[in-house]
MIDOSE-1310 file (N, C-alpha, C; in nm, 2 decimals, decimal comma, always signed):
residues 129
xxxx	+0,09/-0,12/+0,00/+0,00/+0,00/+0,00/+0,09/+0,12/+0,00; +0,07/+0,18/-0,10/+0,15/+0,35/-0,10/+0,05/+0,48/-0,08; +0,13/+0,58/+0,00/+0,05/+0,64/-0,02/+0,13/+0,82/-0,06; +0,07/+0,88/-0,11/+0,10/+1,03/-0,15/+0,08/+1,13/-0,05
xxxx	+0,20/+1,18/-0,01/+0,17/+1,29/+0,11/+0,16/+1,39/+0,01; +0,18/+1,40/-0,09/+0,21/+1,53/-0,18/+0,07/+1,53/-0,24; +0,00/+1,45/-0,27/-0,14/+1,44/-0,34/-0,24/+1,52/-0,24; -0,34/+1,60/-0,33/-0,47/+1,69/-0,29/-0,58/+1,58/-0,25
xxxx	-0,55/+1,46/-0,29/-0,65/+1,38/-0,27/-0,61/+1,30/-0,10; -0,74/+1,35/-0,01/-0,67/+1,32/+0,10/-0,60/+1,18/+0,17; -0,53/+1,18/+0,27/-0,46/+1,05/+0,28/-0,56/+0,96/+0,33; -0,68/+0,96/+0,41/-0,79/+0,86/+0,41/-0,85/+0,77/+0,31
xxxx	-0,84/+0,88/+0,18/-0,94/+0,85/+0,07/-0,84/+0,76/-0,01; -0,71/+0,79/+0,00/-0,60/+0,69/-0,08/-0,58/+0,56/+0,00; -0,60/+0,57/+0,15/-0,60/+0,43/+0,20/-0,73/+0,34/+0,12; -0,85/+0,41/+0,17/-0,96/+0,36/+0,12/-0,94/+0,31/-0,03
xxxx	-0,90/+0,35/-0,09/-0,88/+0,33/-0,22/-0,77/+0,20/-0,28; -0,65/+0,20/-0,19/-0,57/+0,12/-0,19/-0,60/-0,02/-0,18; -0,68/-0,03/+0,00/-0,70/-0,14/+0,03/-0,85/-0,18/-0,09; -0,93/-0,10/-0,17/-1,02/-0,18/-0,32/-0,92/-0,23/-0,41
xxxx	-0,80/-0,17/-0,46/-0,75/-0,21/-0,52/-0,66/-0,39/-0,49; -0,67/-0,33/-0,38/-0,59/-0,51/-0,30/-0,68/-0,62/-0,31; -0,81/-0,59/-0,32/-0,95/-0,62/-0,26/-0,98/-0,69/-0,46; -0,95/-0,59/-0,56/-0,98/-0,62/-0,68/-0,83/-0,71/-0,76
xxxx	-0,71/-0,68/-0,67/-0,57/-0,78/-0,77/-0,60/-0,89/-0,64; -0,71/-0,92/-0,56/-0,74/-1,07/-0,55/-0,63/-1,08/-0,40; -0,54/-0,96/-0,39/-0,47/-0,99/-0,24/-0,55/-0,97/-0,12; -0,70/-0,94/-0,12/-0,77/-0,95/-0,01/-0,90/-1,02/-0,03
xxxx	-0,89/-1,15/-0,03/-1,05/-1,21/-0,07/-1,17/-1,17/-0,01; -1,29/-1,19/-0,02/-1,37/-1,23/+0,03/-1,41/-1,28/+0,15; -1,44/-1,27/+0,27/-1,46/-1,34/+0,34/-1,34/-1,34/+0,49; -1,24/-1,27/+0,40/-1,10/-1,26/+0,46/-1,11/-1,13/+0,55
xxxx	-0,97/-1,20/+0,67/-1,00/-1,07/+0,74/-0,90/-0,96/+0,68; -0,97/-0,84/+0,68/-0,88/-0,70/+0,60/-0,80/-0,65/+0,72; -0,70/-0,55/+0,68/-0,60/-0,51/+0,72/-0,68/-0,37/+0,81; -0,54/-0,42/+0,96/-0,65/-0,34/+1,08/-0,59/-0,19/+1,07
xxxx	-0,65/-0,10/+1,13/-0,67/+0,01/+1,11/-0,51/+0,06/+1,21; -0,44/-0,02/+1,30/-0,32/-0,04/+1,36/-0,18/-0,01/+1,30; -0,25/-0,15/+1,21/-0,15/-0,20/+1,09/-0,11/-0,08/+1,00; -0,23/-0,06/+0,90/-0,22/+0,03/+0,79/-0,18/+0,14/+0,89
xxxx	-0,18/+0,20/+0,96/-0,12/+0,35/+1,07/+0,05/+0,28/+1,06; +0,08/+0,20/+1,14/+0,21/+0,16/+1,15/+0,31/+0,16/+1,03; +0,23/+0,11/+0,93/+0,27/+0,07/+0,83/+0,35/+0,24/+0,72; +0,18/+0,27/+0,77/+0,20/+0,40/+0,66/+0,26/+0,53/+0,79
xxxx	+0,25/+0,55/+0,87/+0,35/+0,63/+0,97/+0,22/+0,72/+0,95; +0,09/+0,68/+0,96/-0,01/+0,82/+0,94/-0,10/+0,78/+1,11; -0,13/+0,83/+1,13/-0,22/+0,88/+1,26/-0,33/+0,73/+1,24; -0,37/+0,65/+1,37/-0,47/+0,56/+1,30/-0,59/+0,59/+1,37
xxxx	-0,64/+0,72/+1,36/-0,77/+0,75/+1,33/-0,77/+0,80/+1,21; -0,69/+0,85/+1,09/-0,65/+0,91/+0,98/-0,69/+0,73/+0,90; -0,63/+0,60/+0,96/-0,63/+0,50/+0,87/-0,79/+0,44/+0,91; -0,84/+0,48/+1,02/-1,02/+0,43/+1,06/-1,06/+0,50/+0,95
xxxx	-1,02/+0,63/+0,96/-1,10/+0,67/+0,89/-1,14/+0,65/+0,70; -1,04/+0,58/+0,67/-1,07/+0,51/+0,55/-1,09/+0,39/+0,51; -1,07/+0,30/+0,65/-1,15/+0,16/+0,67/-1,29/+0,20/+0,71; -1,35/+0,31/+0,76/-1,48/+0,36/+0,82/-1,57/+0,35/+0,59
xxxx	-1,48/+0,43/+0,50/-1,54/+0,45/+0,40/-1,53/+0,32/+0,37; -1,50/+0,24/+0,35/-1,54/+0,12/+0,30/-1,68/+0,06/+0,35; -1,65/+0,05/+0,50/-1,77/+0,00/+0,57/-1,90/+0,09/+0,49; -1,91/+0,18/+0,52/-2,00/+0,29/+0,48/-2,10/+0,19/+0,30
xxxx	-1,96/+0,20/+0,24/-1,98/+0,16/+0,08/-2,03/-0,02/+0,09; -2,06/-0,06/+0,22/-2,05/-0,22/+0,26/-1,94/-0,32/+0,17; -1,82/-0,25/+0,18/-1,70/-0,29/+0,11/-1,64/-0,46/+0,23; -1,60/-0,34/+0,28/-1,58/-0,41/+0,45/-1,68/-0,42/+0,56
xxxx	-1,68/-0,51/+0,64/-1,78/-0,55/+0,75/-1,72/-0,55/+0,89; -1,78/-0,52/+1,01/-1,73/-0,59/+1,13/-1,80/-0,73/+1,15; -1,72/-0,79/+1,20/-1,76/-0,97/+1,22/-1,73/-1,00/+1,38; -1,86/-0,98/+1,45/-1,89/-1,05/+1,61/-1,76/-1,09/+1,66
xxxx	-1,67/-1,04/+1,67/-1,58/-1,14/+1,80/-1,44/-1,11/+1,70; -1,42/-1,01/+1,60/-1,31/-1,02/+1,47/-1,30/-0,91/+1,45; -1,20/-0,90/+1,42/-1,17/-0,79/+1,30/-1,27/-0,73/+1,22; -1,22/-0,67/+1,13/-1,30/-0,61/+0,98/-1,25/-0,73/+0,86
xxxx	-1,36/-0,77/+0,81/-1,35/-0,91/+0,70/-1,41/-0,79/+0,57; -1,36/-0,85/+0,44/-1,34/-0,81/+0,30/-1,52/-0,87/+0,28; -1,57/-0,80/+0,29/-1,78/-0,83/+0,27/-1,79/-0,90/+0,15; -1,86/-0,98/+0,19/-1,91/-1,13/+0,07/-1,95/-0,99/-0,02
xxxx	-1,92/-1,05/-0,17/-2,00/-0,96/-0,28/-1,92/-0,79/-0,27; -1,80/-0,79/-0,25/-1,73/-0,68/-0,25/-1,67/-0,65/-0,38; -1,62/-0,77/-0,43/-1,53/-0,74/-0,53/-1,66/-0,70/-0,68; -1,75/-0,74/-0,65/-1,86/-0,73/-0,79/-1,92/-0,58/-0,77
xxxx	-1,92/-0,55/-0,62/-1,94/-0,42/-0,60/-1,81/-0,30/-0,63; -1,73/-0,33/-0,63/-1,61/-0,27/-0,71/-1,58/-0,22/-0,80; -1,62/-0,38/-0,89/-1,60/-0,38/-1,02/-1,70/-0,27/-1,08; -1,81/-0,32/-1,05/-1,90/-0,28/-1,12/-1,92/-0,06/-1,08
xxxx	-1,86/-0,05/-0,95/-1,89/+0,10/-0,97/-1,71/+0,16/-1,00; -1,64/+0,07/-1,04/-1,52/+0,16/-1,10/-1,54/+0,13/-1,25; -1,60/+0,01/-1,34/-1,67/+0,02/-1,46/-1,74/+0,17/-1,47; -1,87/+0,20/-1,41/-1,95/+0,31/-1,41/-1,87/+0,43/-1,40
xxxx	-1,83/+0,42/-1,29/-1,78/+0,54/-1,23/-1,62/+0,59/-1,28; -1,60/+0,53/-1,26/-1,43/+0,59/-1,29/-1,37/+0,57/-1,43; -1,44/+0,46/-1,48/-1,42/+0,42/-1,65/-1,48/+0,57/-1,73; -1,62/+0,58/-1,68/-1,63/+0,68/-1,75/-1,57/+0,81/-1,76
xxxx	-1,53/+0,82/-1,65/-1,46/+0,96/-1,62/-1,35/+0,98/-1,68; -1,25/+0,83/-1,69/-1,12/+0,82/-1,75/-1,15/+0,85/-1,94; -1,22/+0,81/-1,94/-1,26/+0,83/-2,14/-1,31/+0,95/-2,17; -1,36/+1,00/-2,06/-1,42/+1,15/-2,07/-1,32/+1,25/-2,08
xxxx	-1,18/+1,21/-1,98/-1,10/+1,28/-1,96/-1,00/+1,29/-2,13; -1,00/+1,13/-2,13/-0,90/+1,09/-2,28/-0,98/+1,18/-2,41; -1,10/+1,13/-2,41/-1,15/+1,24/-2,57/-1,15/+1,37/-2,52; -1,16/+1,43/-2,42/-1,16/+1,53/-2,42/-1,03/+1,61/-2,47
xxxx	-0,90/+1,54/-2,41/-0,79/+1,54/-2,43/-0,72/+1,53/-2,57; -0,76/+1,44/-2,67/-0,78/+1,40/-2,77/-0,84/+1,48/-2,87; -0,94/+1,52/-2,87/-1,01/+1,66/-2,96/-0,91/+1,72/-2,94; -0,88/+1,77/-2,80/-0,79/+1,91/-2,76/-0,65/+1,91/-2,86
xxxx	-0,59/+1,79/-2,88/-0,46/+1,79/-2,93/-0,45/+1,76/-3,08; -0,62/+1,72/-3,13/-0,61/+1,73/-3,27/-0,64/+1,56/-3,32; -0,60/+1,47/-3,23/-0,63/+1,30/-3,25/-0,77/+1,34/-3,27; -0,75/+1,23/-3,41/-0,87/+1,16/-3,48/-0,96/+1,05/-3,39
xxxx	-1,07/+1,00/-3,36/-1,13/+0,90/-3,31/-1,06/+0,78/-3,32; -1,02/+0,73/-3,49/-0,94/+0,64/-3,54/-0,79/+0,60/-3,44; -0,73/+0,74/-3,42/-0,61/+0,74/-3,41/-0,60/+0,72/-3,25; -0,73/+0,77/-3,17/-0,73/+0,72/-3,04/-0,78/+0,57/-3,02
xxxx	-0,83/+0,54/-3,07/-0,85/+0,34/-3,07/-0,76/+0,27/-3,11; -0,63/+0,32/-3,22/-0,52/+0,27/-3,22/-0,43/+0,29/-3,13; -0,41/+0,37/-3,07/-0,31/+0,37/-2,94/-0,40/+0,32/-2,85; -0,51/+0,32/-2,84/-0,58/+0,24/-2,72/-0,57/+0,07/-2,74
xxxx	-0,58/+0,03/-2,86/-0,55/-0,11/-2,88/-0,41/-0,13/-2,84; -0,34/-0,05/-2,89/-0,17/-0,05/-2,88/-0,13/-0,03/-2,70; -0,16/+0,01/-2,64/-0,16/-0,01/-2,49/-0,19/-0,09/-2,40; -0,34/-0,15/-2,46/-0,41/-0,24/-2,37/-0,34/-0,37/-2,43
xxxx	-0,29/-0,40/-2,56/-0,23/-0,55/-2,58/-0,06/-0,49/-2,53; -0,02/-0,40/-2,46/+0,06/-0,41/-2,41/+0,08/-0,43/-2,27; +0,01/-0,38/-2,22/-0,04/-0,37/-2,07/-0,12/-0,56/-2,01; -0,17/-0,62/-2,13/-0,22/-0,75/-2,13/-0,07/-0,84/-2,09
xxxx	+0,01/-0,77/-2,20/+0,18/-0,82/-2,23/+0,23/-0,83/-2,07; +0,21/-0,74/-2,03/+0,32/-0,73/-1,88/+0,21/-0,80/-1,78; +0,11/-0,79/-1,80/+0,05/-0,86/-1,68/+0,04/-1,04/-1,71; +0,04/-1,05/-1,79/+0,08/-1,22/-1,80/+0,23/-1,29/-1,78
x	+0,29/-1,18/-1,77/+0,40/-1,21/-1,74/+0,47/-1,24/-1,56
């Protein structure tokens, strides 16, 4: 888990964000207990009411759960909930950002699908590896 002291985006919201990403490359399953709010403080040298407070947004988003007698566990049906609102949400935003970017610099529609093809069978490249 890394986090940006220099980023405007605050350090709760990059924990929070981190530990989905862990949650989506399959290093935090389902059902599994997630990483305590102790840990991620120690870990990251940030205050751990600063790291509750981005295990708190999970819970909120029913990402993560408290479990009777445990820790915080990775909530059955988390990862489909992920998927599915960084599909909606953040996919959109990223293509909104790219054509907009694209008009701005003069790229053709054509000529943005060919570097989009040319990235993603590269990006396929390094991750199979």
């Amino acid at each position: 888990m890394k986090i940006n002291f220099d980023s405007l985006k605050p350090v709760y919201i990059q924990i929070a964000e981190a530990i989905e990403d862990d949650i989506i490359c399959g290093l935090l399953a389902e059902g599994s207990p997630a990483y305590s709010q102790l840990i991620i403080a120690r870990e990251l040298n940030v205050n751990p009411a600063t790291a509750a407070k981005g295990i708190n947004v999970l819970v909120s988003k029913g990402i993560l759960e408290k479990q009777r007698g445990s820790s915080m566990v990775v909530a059955i049906g988390a990862l489909e909930r992920l998927l599915s609102e960084r599909r909606e949400t953040g996919l959109n935003a990223l293509i909104s950002n790219l054509v907009a970017e694209a008009i701005k610099i003069g790229l053709t529609e054509s000529e943005v699908k060919d570097k989009l093809r040319s990235y993603y069978k590269s990006m396929e490249g390094q991750q199979n590896e």
